[in-house]
C-alpha positions in Angstrom: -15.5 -23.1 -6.8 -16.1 -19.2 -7.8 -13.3 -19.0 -11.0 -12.2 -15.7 -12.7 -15.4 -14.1 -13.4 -17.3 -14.6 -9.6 -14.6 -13.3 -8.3 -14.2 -10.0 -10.8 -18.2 -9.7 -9.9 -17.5 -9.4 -5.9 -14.6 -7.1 -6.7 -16.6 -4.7 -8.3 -19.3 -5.0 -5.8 -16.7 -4.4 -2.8 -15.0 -1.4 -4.9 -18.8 0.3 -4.9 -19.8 -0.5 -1.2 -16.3 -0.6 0.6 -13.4 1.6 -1.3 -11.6 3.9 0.9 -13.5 3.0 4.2 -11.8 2.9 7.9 -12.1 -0.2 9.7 -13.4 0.3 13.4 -13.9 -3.0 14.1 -13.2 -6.9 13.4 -14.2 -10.1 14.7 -12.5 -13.5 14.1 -15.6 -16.5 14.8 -13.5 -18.5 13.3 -9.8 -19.0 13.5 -9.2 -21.3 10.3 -10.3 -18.8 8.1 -7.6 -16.5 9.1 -4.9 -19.6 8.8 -3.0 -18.2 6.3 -2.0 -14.9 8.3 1.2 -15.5 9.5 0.0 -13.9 12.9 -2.7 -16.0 13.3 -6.6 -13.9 14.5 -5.3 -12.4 17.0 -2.7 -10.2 15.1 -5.5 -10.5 12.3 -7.7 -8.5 14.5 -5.6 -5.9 15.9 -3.5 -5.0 12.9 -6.6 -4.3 10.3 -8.4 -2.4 13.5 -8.1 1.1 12.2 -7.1 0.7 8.5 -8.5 2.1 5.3 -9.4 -0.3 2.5 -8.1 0.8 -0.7 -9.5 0.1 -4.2 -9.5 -3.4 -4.6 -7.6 -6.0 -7.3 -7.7 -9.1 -8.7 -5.3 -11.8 -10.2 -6.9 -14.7 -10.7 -9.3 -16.1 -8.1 -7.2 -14.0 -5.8 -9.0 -10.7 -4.7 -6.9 -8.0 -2.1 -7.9 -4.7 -1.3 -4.6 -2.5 -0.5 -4.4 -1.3 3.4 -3.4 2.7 4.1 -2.9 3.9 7.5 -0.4 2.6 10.2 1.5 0.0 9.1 5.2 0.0 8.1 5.5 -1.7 5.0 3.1 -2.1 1.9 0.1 -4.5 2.4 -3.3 -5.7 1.5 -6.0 -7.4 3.1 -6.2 -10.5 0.4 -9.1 -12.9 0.2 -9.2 -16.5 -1.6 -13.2 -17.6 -1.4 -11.9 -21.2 -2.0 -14.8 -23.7 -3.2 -17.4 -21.8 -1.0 -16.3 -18.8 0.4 -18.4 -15.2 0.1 -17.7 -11.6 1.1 -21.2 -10.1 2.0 -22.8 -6.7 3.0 -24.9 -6.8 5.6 -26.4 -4.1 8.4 -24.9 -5.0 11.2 -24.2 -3.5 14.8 -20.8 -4.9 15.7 -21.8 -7.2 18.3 -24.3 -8.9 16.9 -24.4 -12.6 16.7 -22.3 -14.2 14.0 -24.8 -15.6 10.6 -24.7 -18.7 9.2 -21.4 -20.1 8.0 -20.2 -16.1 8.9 -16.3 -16.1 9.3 -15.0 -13.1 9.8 -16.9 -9.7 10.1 -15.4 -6.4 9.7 -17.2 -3.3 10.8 -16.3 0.3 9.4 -16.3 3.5 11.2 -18.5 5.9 9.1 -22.2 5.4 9.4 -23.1 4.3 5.8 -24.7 1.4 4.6 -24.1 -1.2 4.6 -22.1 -1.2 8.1 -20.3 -4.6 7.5 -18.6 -6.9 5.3 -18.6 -10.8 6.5 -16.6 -13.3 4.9 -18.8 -16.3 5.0 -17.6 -19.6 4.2 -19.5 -23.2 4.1 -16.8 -25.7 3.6 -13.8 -23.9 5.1 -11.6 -23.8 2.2 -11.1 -20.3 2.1 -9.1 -17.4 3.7 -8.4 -14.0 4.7 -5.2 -12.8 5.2 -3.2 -9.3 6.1 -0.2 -10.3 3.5 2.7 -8.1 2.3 2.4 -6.2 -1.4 5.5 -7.0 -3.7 6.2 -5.7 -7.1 4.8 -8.0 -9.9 7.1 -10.5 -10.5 5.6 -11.2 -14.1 5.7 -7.6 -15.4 9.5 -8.2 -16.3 8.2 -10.3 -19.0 5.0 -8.9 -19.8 4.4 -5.7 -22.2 3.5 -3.8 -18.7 6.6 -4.0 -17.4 6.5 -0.2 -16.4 3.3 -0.7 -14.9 4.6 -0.8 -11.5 1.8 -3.5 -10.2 1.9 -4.5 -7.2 0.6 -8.3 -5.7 0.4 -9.8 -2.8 3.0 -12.3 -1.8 0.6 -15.5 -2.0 -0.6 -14.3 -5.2 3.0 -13.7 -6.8 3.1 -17.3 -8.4 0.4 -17.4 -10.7 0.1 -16.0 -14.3 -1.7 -12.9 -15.3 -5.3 -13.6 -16.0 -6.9 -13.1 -19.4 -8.9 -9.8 -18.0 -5.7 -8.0 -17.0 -3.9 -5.3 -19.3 -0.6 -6.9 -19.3 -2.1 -10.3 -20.7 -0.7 -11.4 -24.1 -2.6 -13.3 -25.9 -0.1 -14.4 -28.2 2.5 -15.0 -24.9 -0.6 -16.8 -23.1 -1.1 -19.3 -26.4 3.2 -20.0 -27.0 2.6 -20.8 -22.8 -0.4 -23.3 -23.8 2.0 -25.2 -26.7 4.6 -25.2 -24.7 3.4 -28.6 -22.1 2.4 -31.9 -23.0 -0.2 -32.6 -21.4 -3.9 -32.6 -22.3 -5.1 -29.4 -23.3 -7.5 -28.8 -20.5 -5.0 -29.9 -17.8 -2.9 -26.9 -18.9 -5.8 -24.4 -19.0 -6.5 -25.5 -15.3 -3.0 -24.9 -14.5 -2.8 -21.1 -12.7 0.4 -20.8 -13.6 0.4 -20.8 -17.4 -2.9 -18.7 -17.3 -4.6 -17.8 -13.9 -8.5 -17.5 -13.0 -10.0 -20.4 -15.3 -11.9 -23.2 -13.7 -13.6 -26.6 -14.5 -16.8 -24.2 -15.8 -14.9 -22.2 -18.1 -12.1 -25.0 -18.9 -15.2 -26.8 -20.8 -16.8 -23.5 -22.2 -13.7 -22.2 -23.7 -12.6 -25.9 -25.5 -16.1 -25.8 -26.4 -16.1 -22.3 -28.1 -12.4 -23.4 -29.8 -13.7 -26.6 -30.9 -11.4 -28.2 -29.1 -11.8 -31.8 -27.6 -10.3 -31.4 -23.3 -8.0 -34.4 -24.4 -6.0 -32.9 -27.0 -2.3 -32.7 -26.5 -1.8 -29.1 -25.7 2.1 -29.6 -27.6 0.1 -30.7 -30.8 -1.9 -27.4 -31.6 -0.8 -25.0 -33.8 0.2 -21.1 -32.7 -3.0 -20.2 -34.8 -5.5 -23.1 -32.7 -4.0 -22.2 -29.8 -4.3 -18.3 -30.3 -8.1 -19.1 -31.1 -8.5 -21.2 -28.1 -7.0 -17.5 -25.9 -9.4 -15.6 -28.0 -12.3 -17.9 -26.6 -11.1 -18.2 -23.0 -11.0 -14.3 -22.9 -14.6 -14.1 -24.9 -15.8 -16.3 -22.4 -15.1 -14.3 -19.5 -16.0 -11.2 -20.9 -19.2 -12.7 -20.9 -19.8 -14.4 -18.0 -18.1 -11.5 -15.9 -21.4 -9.2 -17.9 -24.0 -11.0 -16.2 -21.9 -11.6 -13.1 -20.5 -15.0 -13.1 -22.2 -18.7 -12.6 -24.2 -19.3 -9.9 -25.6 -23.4 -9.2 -26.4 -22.8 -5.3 -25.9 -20.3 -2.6 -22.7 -21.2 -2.6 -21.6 -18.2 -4.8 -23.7 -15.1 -4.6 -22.5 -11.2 -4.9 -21.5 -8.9 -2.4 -25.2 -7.8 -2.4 -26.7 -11.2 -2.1 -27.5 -11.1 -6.0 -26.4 -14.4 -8.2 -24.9 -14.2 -11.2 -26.9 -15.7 -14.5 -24.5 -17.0 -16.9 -25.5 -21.2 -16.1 -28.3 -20.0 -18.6 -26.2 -19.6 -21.1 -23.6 -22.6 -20.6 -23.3 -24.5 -23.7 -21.3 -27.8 -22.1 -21.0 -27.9 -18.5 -23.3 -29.5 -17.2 -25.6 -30.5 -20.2 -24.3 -34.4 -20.4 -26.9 -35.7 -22.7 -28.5 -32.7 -24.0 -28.1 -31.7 -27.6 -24.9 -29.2 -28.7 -26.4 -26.2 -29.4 -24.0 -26.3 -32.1 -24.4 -29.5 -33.9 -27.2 -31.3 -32.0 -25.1 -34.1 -31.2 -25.2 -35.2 -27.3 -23.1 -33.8 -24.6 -20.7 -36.2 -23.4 -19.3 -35.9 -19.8 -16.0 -38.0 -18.6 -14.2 -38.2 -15.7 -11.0 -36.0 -15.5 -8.7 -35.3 -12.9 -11.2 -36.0 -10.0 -13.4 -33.4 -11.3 -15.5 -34.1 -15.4 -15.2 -32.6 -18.7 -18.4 -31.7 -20.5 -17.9 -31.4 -24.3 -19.3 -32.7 -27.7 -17.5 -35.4 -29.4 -19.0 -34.3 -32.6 -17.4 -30.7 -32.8 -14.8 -31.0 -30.8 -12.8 -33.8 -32.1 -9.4 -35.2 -30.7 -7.5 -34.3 -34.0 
């Protein structure tokens, strides 16, 4: 499933290719990837027909591009790539025949390339939706309060993400400390911190030296500060080299993957030596999903 730092990579390859574009055109080929617009495709269709796209945004693994034009109250065009989904550029005339696994195709008015962006989804897990703006509900509590964010309304129960400007650290760690349950469990959860995934779950506890099991309650202000400071390491990095990419499953807006499974140092490597300590990777089962992480250097304390 793209996590945090796929989905920052497709952002920034929609705000270079699509920003402040009028749609002419849109086709629907399929009508479960536009299930969570309230209207269902055929308002989908005939409500973004016409629109601009604005600069697009990101909380999360939620990505939304603001809508300007016709429409009487604030809204964006928010898309959720779920465990497979993929906004791509392609030249396209407007009736061509849908790709592979292509969605959703929207076609833009001006003559540049590319013509179109296609949501393309494999599994069907993910969605496009026309879905109104509302003020942040978190900047009440965060040190942006006069930021006067807006998010969409499906987006407005998760936590800020570790890339945004209104993230606190020291907030996000007192959040961590603040559940019992196993420390990895709470990093997973999108509404202590948003955008963090099974990859980066394991690569984070792994750059904290802290073993996935640990009682998130038991760590102290200053472990669980370091464990932020890794999560927000971590993405820095992998958003530099444009996320993880194991399949075609996740590619960029361009068709491009992203090369940080090169540099993974526990996912994924059951049995290989930490590059750390040399002992072996271990990998358990955990919450119908595993954990990757070295029993050595990352002890349950």
């Amino acid at each position: 499933m793209p996590e945090l730092p796929e989905v920052e990579a497709v952002r920034l390859g929609v705000e270079s290719l699509f920003a402040h574009r009028r749609i002419a055109m849109v086709h629907v080929f399929d009508e479960r990837s536009v299930s969570r617009h309230n209207g269902g495709a055929e308002d989908f269709t005939r409500t973004l027909t016409g629109l601009e796209l604005g600069e697009p945004d990101r909380r999360g693994k939620f990505l939304w591009l603001p809508l300007h034009g016709d429409l009487t109250t604030s809204a964006a065009l928010l898309a959720h790539l779920g465990m497979s989904g993929q906004l791509l550029a392609h030249d396209l005339a407007a009736d061509a025949p849908p790709l592979r696994h292509e969605r959703v195709r929207l076609t833009f008015a001006d003559t540049s390339s590319p013509q179109t962006l296609s949501f393309h989804d494999q599994r069907l897990f993910g969605s496009l939706a026309i879905d109104p703006l509302i003020d942040d509900p978190f900047a009440a509590s965060s040190r942006a309060a006069k930021s006067r964010r807006q998010v969409p309304t499906q987006a407005g129960h998760i936590a800020p993400d570790p890339l945004e400007p209104a993230f606190d650290a020291d907030d996000a760690a007192r959040a961590i400390r603040s559940h019992r349950s196993a420390v990895k469990r709470v990093l997973l959860d999108q509404t202590v911190i948003s955008g963090i995934g099974n990859i980066y779950a394991d690569e984070s506890l792994w750059a904290a030296r802290v073993h996935p099991e640990q009682g998130a309650d038991t760590l102290s202000q200053r472990r669980a500060r370091s464990l932020v400071d890794a999560v927000v390491a971590v993405l820095h990095r992998a958003v530099a080299v444009g996320g993880t990419s194991f399949d075609d499953q996740y590619r960029h807006v361009n068709g491009e993957s992203g090369y940080f499974a090169i540099e993974l140092n526990a996912y994924g490597r059951q049995g290989q030596p930490c590059p750390r300590c040399g002992g072996p990777i271990r990998r358990v089962s955990f919450m119908n999903r595993s954990s990757h992480f070295c029993p050595r250097c990352q002890r349950r304390r």
